[in-house]
N, C-alpha and C positions, 0 to 999 in steps of 0.2 A: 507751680510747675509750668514750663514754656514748653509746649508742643507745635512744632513746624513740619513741614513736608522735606527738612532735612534731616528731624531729626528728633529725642526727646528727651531734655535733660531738665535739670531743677530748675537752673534761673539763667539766663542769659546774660543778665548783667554782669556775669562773677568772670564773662570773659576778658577782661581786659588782663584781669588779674592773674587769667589758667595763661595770659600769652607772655606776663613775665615769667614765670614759671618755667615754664615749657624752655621759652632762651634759658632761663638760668642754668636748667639739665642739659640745652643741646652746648653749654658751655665743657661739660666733661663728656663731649661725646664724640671727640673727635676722629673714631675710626668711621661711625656712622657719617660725618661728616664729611669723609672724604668719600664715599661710596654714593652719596647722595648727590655730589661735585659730577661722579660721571654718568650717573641716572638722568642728568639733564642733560648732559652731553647723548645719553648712547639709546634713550628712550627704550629698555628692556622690557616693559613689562607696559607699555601702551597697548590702551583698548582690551586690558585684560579688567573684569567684572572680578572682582574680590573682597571679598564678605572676613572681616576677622571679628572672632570672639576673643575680646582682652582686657586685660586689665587697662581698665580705661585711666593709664596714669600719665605725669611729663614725657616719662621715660619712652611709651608707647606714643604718643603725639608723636613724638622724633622719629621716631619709626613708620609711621602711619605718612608724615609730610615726606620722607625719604619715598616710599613708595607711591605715594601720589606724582613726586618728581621723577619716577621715572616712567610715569604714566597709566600708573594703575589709577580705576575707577574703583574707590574704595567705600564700602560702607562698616560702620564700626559698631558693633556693642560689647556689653559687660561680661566679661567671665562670671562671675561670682558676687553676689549683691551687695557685698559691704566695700569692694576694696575700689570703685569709680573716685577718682577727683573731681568734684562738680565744677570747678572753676576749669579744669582741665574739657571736660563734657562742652561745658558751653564752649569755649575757645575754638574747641575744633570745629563744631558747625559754623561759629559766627565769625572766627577768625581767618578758620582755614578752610571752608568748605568740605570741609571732610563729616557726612552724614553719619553721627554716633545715637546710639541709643540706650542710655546709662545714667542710674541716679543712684546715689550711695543711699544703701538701703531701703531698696526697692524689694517688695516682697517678692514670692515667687513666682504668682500671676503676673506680674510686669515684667520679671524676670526671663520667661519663657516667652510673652508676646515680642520682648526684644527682640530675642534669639530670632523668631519667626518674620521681624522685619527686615532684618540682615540679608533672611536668606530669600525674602522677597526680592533683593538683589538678582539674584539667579545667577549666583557666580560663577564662574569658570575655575577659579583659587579662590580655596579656604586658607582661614589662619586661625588655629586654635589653640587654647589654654585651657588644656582636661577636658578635652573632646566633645562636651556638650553639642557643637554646635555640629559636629559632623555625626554625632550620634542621633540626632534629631531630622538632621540629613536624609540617615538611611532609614529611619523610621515617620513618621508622619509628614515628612514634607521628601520622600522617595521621589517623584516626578521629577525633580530637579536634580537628579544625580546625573542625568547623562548630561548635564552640561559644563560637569566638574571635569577638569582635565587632571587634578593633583592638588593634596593639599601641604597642608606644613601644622605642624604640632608642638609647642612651646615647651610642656613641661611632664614631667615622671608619671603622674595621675593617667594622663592622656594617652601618652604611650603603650602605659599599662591597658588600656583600654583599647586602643588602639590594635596591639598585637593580639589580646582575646579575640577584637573580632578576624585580623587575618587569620587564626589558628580555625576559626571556625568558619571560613570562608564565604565571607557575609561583606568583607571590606570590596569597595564596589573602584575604589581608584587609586591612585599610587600617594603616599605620604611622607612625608621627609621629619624624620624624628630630632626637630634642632635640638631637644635636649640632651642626644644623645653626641652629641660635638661634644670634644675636650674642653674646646675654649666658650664652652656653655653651663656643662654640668661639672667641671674643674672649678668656674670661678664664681659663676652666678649663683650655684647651689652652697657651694662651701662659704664663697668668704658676702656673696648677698643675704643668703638664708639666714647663714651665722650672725651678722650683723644685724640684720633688719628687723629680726624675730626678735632677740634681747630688746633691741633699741623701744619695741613697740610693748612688751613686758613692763621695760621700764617706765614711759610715756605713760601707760595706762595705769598705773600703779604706786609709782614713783616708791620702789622697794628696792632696798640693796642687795645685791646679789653676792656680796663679800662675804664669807663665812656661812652663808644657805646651802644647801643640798638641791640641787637644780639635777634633775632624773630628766636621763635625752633617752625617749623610745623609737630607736632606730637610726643606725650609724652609718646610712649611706652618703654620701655628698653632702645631704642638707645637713643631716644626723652628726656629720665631723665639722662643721661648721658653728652648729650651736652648742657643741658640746668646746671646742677650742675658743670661741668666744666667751664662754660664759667660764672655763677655766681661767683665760685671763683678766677677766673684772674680778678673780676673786673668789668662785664659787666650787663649792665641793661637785664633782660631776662625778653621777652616777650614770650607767648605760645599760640600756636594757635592748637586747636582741633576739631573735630566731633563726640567723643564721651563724654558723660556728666560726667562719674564716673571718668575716666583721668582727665578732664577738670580739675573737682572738686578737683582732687589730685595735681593738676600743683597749683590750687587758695589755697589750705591747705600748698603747701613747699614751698609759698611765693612770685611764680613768678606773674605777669599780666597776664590776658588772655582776648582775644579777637578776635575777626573775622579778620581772614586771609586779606581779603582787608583794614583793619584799620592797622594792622600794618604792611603791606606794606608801606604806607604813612611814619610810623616814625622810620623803621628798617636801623639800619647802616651795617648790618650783618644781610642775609635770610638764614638758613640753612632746607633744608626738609629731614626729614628721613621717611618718611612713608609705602614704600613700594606700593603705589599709583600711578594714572595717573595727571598728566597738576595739581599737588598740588599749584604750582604758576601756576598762568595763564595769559590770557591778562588782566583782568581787577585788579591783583596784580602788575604785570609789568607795566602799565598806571599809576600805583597811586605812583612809588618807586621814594625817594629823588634822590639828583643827590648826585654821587659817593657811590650809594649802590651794595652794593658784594653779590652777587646770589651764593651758592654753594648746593650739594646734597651731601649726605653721603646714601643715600638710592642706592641699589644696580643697580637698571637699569636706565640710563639717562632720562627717563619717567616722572620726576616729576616734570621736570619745561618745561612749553611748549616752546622750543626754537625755533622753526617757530616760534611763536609769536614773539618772542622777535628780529627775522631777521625780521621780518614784520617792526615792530613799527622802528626799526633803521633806520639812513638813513645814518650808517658809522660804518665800525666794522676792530677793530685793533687788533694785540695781544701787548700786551705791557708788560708784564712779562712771565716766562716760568710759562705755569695754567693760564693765564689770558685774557681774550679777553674784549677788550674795546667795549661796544655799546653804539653806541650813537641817544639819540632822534633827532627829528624836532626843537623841544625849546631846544637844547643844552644842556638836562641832558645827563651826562653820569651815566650807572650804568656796572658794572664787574661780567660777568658771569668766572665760576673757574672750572680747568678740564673739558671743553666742558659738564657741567654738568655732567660727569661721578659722580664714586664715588669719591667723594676729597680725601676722606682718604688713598687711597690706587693709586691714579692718581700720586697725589701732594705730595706725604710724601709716609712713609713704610707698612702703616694699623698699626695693634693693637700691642702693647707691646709682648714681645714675654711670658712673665711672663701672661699674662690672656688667650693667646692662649694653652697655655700648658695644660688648663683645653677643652678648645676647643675640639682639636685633639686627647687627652685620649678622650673624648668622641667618635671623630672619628672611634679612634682604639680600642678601647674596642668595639661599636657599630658594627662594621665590624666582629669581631668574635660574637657576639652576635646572627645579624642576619644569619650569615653561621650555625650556630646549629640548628635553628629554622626554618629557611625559608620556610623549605618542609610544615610546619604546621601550616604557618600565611594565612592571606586570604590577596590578592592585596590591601592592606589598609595603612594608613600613621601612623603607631608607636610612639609613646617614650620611651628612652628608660629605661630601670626597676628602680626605685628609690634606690633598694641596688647598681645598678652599678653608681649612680648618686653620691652617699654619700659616696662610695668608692673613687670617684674621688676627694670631699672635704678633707675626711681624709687625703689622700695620702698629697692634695693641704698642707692642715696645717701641716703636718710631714714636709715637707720641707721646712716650714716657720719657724720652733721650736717652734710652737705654742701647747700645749696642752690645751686639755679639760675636762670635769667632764663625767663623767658615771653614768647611773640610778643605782644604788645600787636593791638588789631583792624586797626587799620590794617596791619599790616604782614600780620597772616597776609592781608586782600583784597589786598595787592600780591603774596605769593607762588602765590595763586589767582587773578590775572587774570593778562590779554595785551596789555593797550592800550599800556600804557606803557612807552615806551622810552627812546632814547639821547636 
């Protein structure tokens, strides 16, 4: 382990290696690319103090050297203990100056001291991934909230947390909810989550998913992502929900739907994404075949109750790297994956770095966004303005070489008047 006063990650040498990396990703990154072009030009976010808790991966690097260029003074740690790149970690201290504190599978006590070095920062702007870091903010490190001006929030987990606290009026500064952007939870959720969570399934298992029963608990964004992914390799897709318009949406694009304890019974592949507590629980875990594989792509290890599942065992192995054998009384075994962390980002690299490029422009556009505004928002959870949303698609298809049609004037005066009719 290399500990410096930049920073604390596994090994330093591995950065040579996080810096081809890191290019390789800012090669599909090209909206972040151009945003970073004028961050050096227009210096937005100079002499601002900003603390983010993130997945410490290529993808995030890119995003992290973008707002360094336009003059943020950044410090970095882990969301979530399993999903850091270590080569990535070292890189940034040693390559980029950018102070991160993250090592892939770092227990929870280093996990929380991280968090607490970040915010020795004393930032002015957060940036977070399932709120952790602003949660600990308003609670045990509370002194430093008055010198938050705004933060920013990455992902569904967080938000959900996030707006508990505005409903209970405890949130202390204004937040910008990037995941709730189109051109965030439209493409990062569906077609990153979708992809990346199979892809890391597969990685850690090396199981076909052709002809298997693969059960998606929860069909919002992420939830229509793994479920359309893993239809197309092949797989029977069952869907299990609690709300009835989803439901109804999951029964109209074809999948099965049914009550989470039924298909446990005939799931060859559990995956949860819901951002929920105990979504599998003991009486899903009672009912599961033998050699059924438990994974979560939902951000906090919360959604399968794993006490229960050390309860019901009476023998537990690892037997692949991601994979731990449990085993019943009557001799079923089933496979829990990444200690039910998140698979995708545990067991594999997380999202393509081509859907996160829409992401972290949101990031980094939202981050100067809320510095203009902050003095004038009231401590409440934001989205962010729909021209800077649809700036971010544009930008997305310019560098796809895709063009498209434009209302001509007469048409946008007919979509802005009322005279005329049938």
């Amino acid at each position: 382990m290399a500990i410096s006063t930049r920073g604390d990650v596994k090994d330093l040498s591995l950065a040579a290696r996080g810096k081809d990396r890191i290019e390789w990703a800012a090669e599909d990154m090209p909206v972040l690319r151009l945003i970073r072009e004028r961050f050096i030009k227009d210096q937005p976010l100079k002499g601002v103090r900003m603390s983010g808790c993130l997945h410490i991966t290529t993808e995030t690097a890119n995003l992290a050297i973008t707002l360094k260029a336009g003059g943020a003074d950044l410090v970095l740690c882990a969301s979530n203990p399993l999903s850091t790149q270590d080569d990535v970690a070292a890189a940034l201290v040693s390559e980029y100056g950018i102070p991160t504190y993250a090592i892939k599978g770092e227990d929870e006590e280093t996990y929380y001291r991280h968090i607490n070095a970040a915010l020795d920062h004393k930032p002015n702007m957060t940036m977070d991934d399932g709120c952790d870091l602003v949660s600990i903010l308003h609670t045990s490190r509370s002194e430093l909230v008055e010198n938050v001006v705004a933060g920013l929030e990455e992902t569904t987990t967080g938000v959900i947390r996030l707006k508990s606290m505005e409903k209970a009026e405890v949130l202390r500064f204004p937040v910008l909810a990037v995941n709730d952007s189109d051109t965030k939870h439209m493409f990062d959720n569906r077609y990153g989550t979708g992809q990346s969570t199979l892809d890391a399934i597969i990685r850690s298992t090396n199981r076909l998913l052709a002809g298997r029963t693969l059960v998606v608990f929860g069909y919002g964004w992420c939830g229509r992502g793994v479920a359309s992914r893993g239809h197309g390799l092949g797989a029977n897709v069952v869907v299990c929900e609690v709300d009835p318009t989803r439901a109804l949406e999951a029964v109209m694009d074809g999948y099965r739907v049914m009550p989470g304890v039924e298909a446990a019974a005939i799931g060859d592949i559990l995956v949860t994404v819901t951002g929920d507590i105990n979504v599998i629980d003991q009486d899903h875990l009672e009912h599961m075949k033998n050699g059924a594989l438990i994974a979560n792509s939902g951000h906090f290890n919360d959604e399968i109750n794993i006490p229960a599942l050390e309860k019901l065992a009476t023998n537990k192995r690892r037997v692949r790297d991601f994979v731990d054998e449990y085993t019943y009384s009557d001799g079923r075994r089933v496979y829990l994956l990444a200690e039910g962390r998140l698979v995708n980002l545990s067991a594999a690299e997380g999202h393509p770095a081509s859907v996160m490029d829409m992401s972290f422009a949101n990031q980094a556009l939202g981050a100067e966004y809320m510095l203009k505004l902050a003095k004038d928002l009231e401590p409440r959870v934001y989205t962010i303005p729909a021209d800077i949303d649809k700036e971010i698609a544009r930008l997305k298809l310019q560098s796809m070489g895709v063009r498209i049609d434009t209302l001509t004037p007469e048409q946008e005066k007919y979509l802005n008047s009322w005279e005329s009719g049938t």
